[in-house]
C-alpha positions in Angstrom: 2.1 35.4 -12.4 3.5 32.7 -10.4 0.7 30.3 -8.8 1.0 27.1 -6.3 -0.8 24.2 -7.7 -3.3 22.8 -5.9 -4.2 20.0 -8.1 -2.3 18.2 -10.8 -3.4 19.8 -13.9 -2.1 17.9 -17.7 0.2 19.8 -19.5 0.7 22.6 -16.6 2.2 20.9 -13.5 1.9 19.0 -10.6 0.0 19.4 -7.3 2.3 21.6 -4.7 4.8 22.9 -7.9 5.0 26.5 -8.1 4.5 27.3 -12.1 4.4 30.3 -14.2 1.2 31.4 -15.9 -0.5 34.5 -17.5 -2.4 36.5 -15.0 -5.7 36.0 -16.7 -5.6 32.3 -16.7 -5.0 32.5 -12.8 -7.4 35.1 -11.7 -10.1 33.6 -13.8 -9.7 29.5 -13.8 -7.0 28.6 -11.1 -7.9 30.8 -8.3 -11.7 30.5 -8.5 -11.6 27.0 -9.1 -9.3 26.4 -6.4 -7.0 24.7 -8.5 -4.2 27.1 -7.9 -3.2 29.5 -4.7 -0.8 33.0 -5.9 2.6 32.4 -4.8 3.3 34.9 -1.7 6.1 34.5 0.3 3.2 33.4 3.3 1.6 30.8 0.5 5.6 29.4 -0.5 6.1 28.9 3.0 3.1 27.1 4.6 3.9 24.6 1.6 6.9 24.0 2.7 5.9 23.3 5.9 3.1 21.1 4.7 5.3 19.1 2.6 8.1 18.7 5.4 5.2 17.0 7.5 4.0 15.0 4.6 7.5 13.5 4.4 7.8 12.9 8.5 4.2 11.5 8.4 5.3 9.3 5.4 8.7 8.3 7.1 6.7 7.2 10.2 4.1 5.0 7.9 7.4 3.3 6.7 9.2 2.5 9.8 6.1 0.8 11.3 5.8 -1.1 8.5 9.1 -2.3 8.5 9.0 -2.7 12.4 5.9 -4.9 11.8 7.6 -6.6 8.9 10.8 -7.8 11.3 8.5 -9.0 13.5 6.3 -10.8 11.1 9.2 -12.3 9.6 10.4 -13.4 13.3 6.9 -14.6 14.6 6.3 -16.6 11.3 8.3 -19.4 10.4 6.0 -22.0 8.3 2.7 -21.7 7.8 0.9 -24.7 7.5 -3.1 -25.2 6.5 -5.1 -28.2 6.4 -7.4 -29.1 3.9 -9.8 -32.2 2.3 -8.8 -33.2 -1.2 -9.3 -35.9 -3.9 -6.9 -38.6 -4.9 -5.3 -36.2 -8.0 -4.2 -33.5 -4.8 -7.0 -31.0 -6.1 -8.7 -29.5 -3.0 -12.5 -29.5 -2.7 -13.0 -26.1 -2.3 -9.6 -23.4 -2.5 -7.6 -22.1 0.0 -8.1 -18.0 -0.2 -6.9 -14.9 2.2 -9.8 -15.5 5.1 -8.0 -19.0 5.4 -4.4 -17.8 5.5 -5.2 -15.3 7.8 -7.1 -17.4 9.9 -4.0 -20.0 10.2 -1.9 -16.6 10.7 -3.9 -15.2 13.6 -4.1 -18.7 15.3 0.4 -18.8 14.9 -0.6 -15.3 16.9 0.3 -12.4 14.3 -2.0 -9.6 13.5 -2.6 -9.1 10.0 -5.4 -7.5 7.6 -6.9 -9.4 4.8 -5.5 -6.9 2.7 -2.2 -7.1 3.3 -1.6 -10.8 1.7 -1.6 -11.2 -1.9 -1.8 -14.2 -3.3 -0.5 -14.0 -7.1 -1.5 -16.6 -8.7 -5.6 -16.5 -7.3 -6.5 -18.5 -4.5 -4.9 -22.0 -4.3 -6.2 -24.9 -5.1 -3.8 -28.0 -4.8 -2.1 -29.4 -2.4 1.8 -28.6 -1.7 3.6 -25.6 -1.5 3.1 -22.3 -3.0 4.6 -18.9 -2.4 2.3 -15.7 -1.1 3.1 -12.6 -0.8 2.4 -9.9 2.4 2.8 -6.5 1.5 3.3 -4.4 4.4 3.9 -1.2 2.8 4.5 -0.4 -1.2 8.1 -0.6 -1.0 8.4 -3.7 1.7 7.0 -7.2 0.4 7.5 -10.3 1.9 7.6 -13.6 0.0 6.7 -16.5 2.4 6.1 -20.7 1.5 2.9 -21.9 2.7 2.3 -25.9 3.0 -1.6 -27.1 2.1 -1.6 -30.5 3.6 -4.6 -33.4 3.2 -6.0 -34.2 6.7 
């Protein structure tokens, strides 16, 4: 019996692949459990259609993120913070994502706290050091920021 996958199931398939299994197995776990839909002609198509606007939905996701990413790259040259630190250029205190986005919405850029990574933990001396912004999985943009004593 051939059955549309619901939900990724180990050793069986993945969610939306159309798999062969014994009749029992599908009338009395899949179906019931909603794991698994028969595969009609009506069922194989409304996948398909599903699927082709999962990828248009997906494609738009991307292309804003890259618009935004253009822009941010435009928009953002330097970004310089100001901070108090001791003779030995250790900050008091460390310079985390609520400050960076703070300098970044003051330069006049709209960004969530989510999308800047900061790989080595929040930043704690003075100089340069390189963050990242991650706009979308696949589009991640390396920046410099300068932490100068005031």
């Amino acid at each position: 019996m051939k059955i549309i996958l619901l939900d990724q199931i180990i050793g069986l398939g993945k969610k939306s692949e159309i798999v062969n299994v014994k009749s029992g197995y599908a009338r009395n776990f899949l179906i019931p459990k909603n794991k698994g839909i028969p595969a009609t002609e009506e069922n194989i198509n409304l996948l398909k259609k599903q699927i082709t606007k999962l990828k248009t939905e997906l494609l738009d996701i991307f292309n804003k993120a890259e618009l935004r990413s253009k822009k941010f790259i435009k928009v953002i040259d330097k970004i310089i913070i100001k901070s108090r630190s001791s003779k030995d250029n250790k900050l008091f205190g460390s310079i985390g994502r609520n400050n960076i986005l703070k300098e970044i919405k003051n330069i006049g850029f709209n960004i969530s706290k989510k999308e800047i990574i900061l790989p080595k933990g929040t930043l704690k001396t003075l100089g340069n050091h390189e963050i990242h912004f991650k706009f979308h999985p696949k589009i991640i943009i390396k920046k410099n920021i300068t932490i100068i004593n005031f």
